[in-house]
C-alpha atoms as an extended CHARMM CRD file, in Angstrom:
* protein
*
       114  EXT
         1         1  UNK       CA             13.6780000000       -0.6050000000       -4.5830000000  PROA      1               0.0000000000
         2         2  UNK       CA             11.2110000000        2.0220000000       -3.8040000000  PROA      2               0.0000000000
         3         3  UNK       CA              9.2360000000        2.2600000000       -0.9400000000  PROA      3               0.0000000000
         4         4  UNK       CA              5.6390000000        4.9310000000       -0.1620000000  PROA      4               0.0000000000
         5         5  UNK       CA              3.6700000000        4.8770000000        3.2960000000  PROA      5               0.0000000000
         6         6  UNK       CA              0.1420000000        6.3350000000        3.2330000000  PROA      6               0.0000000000
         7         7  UNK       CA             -0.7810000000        7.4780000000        6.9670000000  PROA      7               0.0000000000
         8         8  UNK       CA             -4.7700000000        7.4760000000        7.0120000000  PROA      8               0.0000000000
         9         9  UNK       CA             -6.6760000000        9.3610000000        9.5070000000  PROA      9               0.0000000000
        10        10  UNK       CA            -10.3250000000        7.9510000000        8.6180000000  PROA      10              0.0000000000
        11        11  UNK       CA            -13.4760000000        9.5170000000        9.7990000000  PROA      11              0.0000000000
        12        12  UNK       CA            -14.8920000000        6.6400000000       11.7300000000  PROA      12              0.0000000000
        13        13  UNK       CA            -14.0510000000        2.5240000000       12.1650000000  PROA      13              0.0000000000
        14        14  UNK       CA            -16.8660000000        1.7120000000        9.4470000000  PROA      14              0.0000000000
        15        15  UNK       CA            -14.8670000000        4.2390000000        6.8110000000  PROA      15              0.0000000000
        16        16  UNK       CA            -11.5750000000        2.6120000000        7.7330000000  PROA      16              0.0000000000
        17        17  UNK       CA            -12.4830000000       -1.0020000000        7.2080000000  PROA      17              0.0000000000
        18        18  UNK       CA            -14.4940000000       -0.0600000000        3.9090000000  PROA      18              0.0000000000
        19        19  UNK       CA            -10.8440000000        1.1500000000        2.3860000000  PROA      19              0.0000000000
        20        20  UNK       CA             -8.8980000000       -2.1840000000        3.5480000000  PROA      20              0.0000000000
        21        21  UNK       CA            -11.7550000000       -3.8040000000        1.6100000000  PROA      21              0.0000000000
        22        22  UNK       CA            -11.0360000000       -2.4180000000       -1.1010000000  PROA      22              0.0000000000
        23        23  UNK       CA             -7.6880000000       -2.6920000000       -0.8920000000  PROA      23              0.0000000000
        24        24  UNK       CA             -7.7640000000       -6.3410000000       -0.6370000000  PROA      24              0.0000000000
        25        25  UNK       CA            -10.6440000000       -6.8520000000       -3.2530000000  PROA      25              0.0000000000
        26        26  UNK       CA             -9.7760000000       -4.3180000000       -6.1620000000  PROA      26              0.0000000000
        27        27  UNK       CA             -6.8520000000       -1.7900000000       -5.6960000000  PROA      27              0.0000000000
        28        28  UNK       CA             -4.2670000000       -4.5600000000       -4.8980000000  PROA      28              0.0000000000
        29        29  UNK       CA             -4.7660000000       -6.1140000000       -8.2420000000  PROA      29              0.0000000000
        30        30  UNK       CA             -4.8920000000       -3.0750000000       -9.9880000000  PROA      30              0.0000000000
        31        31  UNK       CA             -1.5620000000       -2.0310000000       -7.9320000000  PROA      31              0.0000000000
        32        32  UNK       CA              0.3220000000       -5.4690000000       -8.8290000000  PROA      32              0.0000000000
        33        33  UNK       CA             -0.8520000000       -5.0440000000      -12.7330000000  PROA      33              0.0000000000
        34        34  UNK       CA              0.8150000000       -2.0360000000      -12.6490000000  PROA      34              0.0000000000
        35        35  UNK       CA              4.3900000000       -3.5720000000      -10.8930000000  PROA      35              0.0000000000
        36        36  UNK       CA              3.9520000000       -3.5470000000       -7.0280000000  PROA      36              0.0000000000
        37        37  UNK       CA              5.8360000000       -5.9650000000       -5.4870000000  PROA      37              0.0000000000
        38        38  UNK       CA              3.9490000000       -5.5960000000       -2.0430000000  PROA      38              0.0000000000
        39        39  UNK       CA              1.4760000000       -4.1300000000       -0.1990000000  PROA      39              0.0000000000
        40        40  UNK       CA              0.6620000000       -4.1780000000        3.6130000000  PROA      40              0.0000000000
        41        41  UNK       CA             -2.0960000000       -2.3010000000        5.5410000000  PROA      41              0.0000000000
        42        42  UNK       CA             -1.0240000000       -1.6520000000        9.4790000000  PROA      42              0.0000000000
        43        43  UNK       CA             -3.6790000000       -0.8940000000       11.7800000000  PROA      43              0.0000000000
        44        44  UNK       CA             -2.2190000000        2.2290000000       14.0090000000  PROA      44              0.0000000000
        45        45  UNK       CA             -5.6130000000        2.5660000000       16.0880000000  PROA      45              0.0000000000
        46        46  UNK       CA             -9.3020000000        2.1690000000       15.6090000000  PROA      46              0.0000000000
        47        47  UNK       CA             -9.5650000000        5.4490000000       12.9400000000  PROA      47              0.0000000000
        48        48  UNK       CA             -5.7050000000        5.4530000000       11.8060000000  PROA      48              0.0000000000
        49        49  UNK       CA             -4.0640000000        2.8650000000        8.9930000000  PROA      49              0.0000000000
        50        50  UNK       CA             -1.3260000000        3.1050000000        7.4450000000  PROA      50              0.0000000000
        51        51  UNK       CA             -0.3650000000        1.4140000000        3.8360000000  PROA      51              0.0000000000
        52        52  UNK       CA              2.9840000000        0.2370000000        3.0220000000  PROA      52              0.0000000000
        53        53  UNK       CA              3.5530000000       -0.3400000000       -1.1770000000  PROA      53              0.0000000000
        54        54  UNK       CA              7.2390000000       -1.6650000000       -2.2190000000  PROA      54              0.0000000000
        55        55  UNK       CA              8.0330000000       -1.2920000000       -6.0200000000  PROA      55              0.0000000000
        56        56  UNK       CA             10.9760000000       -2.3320000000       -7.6340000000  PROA      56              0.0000000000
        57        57  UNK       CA             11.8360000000        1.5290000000       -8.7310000000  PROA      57              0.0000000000
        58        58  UNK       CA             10.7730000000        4.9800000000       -8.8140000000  PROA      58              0.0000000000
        59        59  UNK       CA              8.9780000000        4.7480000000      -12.5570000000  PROA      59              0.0000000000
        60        60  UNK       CA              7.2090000000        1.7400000000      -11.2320000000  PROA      60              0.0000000000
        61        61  UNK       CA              6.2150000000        3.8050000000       -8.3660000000  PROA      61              0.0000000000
        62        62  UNK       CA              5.1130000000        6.8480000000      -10.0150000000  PROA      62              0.0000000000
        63        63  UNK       CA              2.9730000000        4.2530000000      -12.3440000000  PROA      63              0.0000000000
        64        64  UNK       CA              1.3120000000        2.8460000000       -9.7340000000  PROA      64              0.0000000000
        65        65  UNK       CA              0.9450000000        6.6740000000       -8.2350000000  PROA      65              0.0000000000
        66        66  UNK       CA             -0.2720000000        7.7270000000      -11.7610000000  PROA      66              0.0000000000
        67        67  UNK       CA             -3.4790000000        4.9850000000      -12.5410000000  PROA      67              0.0000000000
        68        68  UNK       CA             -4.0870000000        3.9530000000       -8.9330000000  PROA      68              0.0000000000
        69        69  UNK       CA             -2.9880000000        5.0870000000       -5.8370000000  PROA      69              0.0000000000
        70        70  UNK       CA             -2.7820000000        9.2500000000       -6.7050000000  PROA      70              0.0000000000
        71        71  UNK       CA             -6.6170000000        9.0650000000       -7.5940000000  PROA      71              0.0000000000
        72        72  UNK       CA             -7.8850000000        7.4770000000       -4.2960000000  PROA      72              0.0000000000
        73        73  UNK       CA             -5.0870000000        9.7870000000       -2.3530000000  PROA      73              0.0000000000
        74        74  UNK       CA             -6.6950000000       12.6150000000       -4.1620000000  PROA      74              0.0000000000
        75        75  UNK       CA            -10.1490000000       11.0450000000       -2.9360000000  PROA      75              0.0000000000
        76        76  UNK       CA             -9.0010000000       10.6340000000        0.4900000000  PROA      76              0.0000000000
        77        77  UNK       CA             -7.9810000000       14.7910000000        0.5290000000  PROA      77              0.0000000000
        78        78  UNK       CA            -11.2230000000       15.9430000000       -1.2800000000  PROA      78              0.0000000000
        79        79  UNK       CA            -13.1190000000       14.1180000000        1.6830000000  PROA      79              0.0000000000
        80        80  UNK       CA            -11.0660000000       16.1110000000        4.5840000000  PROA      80              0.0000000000
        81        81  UNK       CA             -9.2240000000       13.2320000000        5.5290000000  PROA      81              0.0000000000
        82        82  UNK       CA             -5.6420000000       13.5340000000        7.2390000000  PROA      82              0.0000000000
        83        83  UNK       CA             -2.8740000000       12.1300000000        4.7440000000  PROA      83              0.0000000000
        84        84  UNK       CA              0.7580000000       11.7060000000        5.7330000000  PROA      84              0.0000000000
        85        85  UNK       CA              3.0300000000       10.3130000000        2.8210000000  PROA      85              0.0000000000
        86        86  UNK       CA              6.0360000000        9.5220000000        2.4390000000  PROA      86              0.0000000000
        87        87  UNK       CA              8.0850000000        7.9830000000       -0.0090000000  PROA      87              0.0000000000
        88        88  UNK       CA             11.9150000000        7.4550000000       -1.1600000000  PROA      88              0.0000000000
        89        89  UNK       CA             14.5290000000        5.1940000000       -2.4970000000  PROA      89              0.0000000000
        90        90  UNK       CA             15.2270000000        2.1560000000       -0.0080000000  PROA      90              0.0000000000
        91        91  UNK       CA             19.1290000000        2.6800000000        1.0770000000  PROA      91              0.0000000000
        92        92  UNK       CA             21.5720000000        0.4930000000        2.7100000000  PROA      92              0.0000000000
        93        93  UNK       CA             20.9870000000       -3.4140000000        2.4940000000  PROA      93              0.0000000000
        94        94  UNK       CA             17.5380000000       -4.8950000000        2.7250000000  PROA      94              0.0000000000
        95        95  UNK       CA             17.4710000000       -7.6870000000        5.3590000000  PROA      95              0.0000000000
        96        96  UNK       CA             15.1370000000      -10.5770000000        5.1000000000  PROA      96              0.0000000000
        97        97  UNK       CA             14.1290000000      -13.3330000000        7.7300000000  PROA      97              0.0000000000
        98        98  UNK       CA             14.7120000000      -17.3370000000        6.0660000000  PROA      98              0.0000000000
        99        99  UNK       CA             10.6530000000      -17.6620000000        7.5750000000  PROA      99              0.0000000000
       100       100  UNK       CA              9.3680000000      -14.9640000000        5.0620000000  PROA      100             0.0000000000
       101       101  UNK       CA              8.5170000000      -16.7640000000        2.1310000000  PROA      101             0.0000000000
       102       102  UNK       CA              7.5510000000      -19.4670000000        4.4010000000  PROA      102             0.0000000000
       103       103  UNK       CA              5.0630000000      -16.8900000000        6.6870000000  PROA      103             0.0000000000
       104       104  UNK       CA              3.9510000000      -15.3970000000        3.3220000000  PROA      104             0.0000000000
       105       105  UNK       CA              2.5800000000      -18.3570000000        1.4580000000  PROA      105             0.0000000000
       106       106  UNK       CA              0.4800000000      -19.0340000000        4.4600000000  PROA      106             0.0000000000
       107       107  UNK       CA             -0.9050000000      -15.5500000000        5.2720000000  PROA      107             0.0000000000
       108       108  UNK       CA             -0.6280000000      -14.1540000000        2.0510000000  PROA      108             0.0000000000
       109       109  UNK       CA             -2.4390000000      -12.8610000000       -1.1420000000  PROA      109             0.0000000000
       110       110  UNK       CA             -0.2030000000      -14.0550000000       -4.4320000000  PROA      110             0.0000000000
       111       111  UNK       CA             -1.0610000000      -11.5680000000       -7.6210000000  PROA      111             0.0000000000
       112       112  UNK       CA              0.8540000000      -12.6380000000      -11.3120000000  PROA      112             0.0000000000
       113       113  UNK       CA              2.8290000000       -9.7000000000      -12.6540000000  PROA      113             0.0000000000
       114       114  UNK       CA              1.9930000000       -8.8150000000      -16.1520000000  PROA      114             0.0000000000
């Protein structure tokens, strides 16, 4: 798997909720069509966000990076915003809690793969 955090240093609380909006109403599906396997916004203060996107591999990732996330990153930069990423292949073994699936239906946002 391949794993990219987007650290977002927004200009105000307004700008900040506008881009999990959009996250949750129009990138995500775009993301998914183009073989995320899961996103997750964190909230790191009032102005400060940070995006978590798992993909199965790198060329998934550098599809996604291609038609969808590199174009609002680009956005982000071209509006003075601070951007941290980071990004790499997930190493040793990934560990996951029985509840998961269980915590995810119930909280989460289900997207078909293509």
């Amino acid at each position: 798997m391949y794993v990219r955090t987007i650290k977002i240093t927004f200009k105000d609380k307004m700008s900040k909720n506008m881009f999990v909006n959009y996250t949750d109403t129009k990138a995500d599906a775009e993301g998914f069509k183009n073989g995320t396997l899961m996103k997750l916004i964190f909230s790191n203060s009032d102005v400060v966000a940070t995006l978590v996107l798992i993909f199965p591999d790198h060329k998934t990732f550098m599809k996604d990076h291609n038609n969808t996330a590199g174009p609002i990153i680009d956005s982000f930069k071209e509006q003075g915003l601070k951007i941290e990423l980071n990004d790499g292949e997930v190493s040793g073994t990934t560990a996951v809690s029985s509840n998961f699936l269980e915590i995810l239906t119930k909280e989460g946002s289900f997207y078909k793969s293509n």
